[in-house]
C-alpha positions in Angstrom: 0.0 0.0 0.0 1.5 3.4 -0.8 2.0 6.3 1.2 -0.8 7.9 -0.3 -3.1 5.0 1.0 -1.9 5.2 4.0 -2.6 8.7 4.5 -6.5 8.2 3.9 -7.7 6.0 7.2 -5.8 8.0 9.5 -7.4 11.2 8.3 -10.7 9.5 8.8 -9.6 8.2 11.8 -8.5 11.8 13.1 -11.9 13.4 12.1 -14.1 10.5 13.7 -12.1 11.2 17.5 -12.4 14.7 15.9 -16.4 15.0 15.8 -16.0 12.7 19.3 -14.1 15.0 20.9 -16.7 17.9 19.8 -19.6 16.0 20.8 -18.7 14.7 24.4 -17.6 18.4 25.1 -20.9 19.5 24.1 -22.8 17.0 25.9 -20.5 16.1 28.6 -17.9 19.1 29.3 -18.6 22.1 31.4 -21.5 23.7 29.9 -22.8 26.1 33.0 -20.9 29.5 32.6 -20.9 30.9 35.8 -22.7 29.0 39.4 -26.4 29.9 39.0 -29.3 29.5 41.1 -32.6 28.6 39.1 -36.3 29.0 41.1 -38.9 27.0 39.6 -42.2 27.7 41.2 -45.4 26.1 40.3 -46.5 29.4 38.0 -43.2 29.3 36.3 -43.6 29.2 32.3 -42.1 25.8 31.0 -41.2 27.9 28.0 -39.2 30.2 30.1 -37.4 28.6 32.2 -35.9 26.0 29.3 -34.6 29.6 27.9 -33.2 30.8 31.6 -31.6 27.2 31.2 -30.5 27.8 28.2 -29.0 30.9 28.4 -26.9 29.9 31.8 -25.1 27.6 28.8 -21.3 28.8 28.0 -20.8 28.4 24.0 -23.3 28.1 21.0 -21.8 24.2 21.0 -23.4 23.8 24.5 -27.0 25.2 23.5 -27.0 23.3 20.4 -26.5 20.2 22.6 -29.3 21.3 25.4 -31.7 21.5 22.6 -31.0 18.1 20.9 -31.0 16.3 24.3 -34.0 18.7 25.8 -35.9 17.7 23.5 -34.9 13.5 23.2 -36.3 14.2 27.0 -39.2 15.9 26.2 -38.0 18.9 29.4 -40.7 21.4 28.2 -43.4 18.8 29.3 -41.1 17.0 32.4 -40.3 20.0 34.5 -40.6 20.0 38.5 -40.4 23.4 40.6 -38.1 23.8 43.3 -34.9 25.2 43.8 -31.7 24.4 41.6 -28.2 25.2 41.6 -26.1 24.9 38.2 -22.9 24.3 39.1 -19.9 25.2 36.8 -18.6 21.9 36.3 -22.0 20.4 35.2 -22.4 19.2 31.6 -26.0 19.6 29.6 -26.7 16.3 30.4 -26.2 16.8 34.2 -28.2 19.9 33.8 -30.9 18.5 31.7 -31.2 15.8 34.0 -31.3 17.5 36.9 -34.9 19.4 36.3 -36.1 16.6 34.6 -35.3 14.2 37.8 -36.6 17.3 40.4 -33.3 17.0 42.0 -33.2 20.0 44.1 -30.7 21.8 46.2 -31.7 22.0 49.5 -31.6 25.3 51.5 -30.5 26.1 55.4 -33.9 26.7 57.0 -33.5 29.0 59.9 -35.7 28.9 62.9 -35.0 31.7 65.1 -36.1 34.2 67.3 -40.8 34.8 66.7 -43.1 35.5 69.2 -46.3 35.0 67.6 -47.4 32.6 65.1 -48.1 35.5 62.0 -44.5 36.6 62.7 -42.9 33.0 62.1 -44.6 32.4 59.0 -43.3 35.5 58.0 -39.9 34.6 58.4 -40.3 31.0 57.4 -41.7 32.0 54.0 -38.7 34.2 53.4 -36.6 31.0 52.9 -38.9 28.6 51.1 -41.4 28.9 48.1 -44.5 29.0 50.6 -45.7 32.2 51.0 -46.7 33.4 54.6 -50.7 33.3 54.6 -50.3 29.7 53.4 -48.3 28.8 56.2 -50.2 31.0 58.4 -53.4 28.4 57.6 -51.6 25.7 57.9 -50.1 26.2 61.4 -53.8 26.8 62.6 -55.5 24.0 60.6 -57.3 21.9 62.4 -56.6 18.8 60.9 -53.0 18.9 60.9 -52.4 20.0 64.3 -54.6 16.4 64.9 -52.3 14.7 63.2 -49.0 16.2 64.9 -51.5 15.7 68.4 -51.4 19.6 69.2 -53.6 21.5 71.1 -55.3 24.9 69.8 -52.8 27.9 69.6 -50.0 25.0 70.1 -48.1 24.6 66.7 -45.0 27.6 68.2 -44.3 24.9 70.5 -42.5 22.8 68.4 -39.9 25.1 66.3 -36.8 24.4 68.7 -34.3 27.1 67.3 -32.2 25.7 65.2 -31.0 25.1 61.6 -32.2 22.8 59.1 -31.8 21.2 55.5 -35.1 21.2 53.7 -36.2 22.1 50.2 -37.1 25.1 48.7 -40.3 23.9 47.2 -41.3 21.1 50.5 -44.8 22.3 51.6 -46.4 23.5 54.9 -47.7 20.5 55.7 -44.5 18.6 54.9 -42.5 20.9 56.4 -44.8 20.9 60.1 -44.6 17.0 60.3 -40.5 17.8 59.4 -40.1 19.9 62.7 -42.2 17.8 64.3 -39.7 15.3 63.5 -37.2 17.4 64.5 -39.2 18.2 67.8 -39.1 14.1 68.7 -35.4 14.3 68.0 -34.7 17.5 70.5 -36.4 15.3 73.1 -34.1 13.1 73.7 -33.7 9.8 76.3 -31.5 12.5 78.9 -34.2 15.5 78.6 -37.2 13.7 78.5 -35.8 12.0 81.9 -35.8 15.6 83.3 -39.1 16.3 83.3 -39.7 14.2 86.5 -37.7 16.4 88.7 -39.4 20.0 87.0 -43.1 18.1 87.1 -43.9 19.2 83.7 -44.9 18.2 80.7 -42.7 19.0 77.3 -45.2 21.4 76.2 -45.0 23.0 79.5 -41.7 22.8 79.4 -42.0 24.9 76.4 -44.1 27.4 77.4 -42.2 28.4 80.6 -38.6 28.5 78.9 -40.8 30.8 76.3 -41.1 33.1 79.5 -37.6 32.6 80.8 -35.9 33.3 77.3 -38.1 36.7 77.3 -37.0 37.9 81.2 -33.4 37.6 80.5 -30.9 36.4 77.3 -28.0 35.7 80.0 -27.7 32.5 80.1 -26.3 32.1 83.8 -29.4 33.8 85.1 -31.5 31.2 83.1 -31.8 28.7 86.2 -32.2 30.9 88.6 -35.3 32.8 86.6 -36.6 29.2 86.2 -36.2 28.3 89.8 -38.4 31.0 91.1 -41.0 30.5 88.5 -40.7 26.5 89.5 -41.0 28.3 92.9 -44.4 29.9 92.5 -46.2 27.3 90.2 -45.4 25.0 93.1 -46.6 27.6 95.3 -50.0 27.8 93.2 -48.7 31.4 93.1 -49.4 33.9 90.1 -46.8 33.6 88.3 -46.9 37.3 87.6 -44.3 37.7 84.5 -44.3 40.6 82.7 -43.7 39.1 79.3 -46.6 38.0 79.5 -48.6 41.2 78.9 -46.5 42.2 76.4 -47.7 39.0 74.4 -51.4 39.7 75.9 -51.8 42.8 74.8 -49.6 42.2 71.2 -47.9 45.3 72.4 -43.9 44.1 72.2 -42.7 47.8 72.0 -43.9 48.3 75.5 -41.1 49.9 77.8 -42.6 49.3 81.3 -45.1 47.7 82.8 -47.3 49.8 84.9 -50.3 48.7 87.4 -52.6 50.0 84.4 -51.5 46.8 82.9 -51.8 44.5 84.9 -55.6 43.7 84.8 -55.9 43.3 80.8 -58.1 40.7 80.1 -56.2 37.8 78.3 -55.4 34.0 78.8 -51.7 35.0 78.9 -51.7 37.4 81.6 -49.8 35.8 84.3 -50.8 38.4 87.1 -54.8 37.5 86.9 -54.3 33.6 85.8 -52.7 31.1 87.8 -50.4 28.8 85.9 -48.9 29.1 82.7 -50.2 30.5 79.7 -52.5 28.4 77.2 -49.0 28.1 74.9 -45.2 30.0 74.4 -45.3 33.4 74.3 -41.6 33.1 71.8 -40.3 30.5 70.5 -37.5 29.8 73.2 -33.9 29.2 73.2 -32.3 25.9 73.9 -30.4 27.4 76.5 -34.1 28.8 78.1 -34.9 24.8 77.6 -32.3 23.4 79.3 -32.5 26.0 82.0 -35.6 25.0 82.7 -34.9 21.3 82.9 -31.9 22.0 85.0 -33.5 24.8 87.4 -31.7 26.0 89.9 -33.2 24.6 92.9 -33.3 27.7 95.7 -36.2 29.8 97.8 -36.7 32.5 95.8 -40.3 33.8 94.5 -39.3 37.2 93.1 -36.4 38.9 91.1 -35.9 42.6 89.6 -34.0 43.9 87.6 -30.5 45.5 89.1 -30.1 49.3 89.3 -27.1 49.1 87.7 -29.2 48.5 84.6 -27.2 45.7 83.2 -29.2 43.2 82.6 -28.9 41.4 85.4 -31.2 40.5 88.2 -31.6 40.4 92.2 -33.5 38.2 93.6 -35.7 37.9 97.2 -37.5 35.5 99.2 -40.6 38.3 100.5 -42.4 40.4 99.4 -40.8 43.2 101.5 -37.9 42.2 100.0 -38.8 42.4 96.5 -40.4 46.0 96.7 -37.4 47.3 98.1 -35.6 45.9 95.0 -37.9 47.1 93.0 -37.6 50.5 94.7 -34.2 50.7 93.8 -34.7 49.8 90.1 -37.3 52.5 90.1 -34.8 55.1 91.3 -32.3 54.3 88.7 -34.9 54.6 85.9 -36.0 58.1 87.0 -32.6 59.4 87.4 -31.3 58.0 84.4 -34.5 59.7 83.0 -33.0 63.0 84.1 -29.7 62.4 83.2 -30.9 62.6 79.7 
């Protein structure tokens, strides 16, 4: 065979890897330009998100590839809402695939700080697709606060603070029976123990810590607040705690408590109602938990705030005691009010 001859095959041979080389980049390579995060609701347009897809693509090569293999998938007619991520390093198959399979990236769902149930949805729905009314209803609905076996005006009791991995699209229902979940977990074999020595329930647990985490955020003082409100419960004494007309009367701006205050007519105030409140008034920290659980055991029934106005708190076995405390605190107030 001449030269010539020769020459022939391994030109062929060079343009087959040639078109080989072309096609696995286009299907295979890294198509996604830049990281891109893609929200697919249920409203979305099929038409426009296979053109946001599209478009995230680096080179012509790349959407000529997407449309070829978008459409042997039929993605226009197979797409699922919910959050994605495009990765750089992903190839049109991966990215095709990806919608196609509803394989979503989850999100870090943070449960912090709400006192009422309107202002938790509101921050819930800030960080998944459901929008805040939606969640709203379905905290309150009757039938799923039967199936997670809560009370009326319960549901706040079970967001323990903390963060979790869910998915942007899950649903309010899905996402209730998740914290509940959660909730089960928190409760472990060496808190649930606890509850014999405080003599209450996890839902009272709850609900007093809600009270604690509002009279002081320094965690040292957290057992000591809980022992005198352990104290008085005991002591089938008003429980008395200011938070709790704050919550009552939905005013959270409120400076001081005066004696004005003290007879609004609510379930949650404290001063006119024996016990705790029907439910939380916060959702509470896990330090207010635990400080409940672990109480500082002691004689105390009341506690002020300092004069030295910082945060802190003395506490007092009388009455007699207490109002001179209280005294004090009043004193600093007015002549700090002067001072200014």
């Amino acid at each position: 065979m001449t030269k010539k001859n020769l020459q022939l095959p391994f030109r062929i041979a060079v343009m087959v890897l040639g078109i080989f080389i072309v096609l696995y980049t286009a299907f295979y390579g890294k198509a996604v330009e830049r990281e891109r995060v893609i929200y697919i609701t249920e409203s979305s347009q099929n038409g426009d998100i296979v053109e946001e897809l599209r478009s995230s693509l680096r080179s012509r090569l790349h959407r000529q590839a997407f449309d070829f293999y978008a459409k042997r998938l039929r993605l226009d007619e197979r797409i699922k809402h919910g959050r994605y991520i495009l990765n750089e390093s992903e190839s049109v198959i991966r990215v095709v695939r990806k919608i196609v399979l509803g394989e979503e990236s989850p999100v870090k769902l943070v449960v912090g700080e709400a006192r009422t149930l309107p202002q938790l949805a509101g921050k819930l729905s800030k960080q998944i697709e459901a929008d805040s009314a939606t969640l709203l209803a379905t905290m309150r609905n009757k039938q799923v606060r039967k199936e997670l076996g809560l009370a009326k005006d319960s549901t706040i009791a079970l967001f323990v603070p903390n963060t979790y991995e869910v998915y942007w699209s899950i649903s309010p229902e899905r996402l209730l029976h998740r914290i509940n979940r959660e909730y089960t977990r928190f409760w472990n074999e060496e808190r649930t123990a606890k509850l014999k020595r405080c003599r209450l329930s996890k839902y009272e647990v709850m609900t007093l810590a809600s009270i604690v985490y509002e009279e002081t955020k320094i965690a040292e003082e957290m057992r000591m607040i809980a022992g005198v409100y352990i104290n008085r419960l005991r002591g089938r004494i008003a429980l008395g705690a200011c938070p709790t007309i704050k919550y009552a009367m939905n005013d959270f701006e409120l400076k001081r408590i005066m004696h004005k205050h003290l007879t609004y007519r609510s379930p949650f105030n404290t001063y006119i109602n024996r016990g705790l409140p029907p439910a939380p008034i916060c959702i509470p920290s896990i330090e207010a938990i635990d400080a409940v659980l672990n109480y500082a055991e002691h004689k105390y029934l009341y506690f002020c705030a300092r004069p030295e106005l910082d945060g802190r708190h003395n506490f007092a076995r009388t009455l007699k005691e207490h109002n001179l405390n209280a005294q004090r605190y009043a004193k600093a107030i007015e002549k700090l009010k002067v001072g200014n």
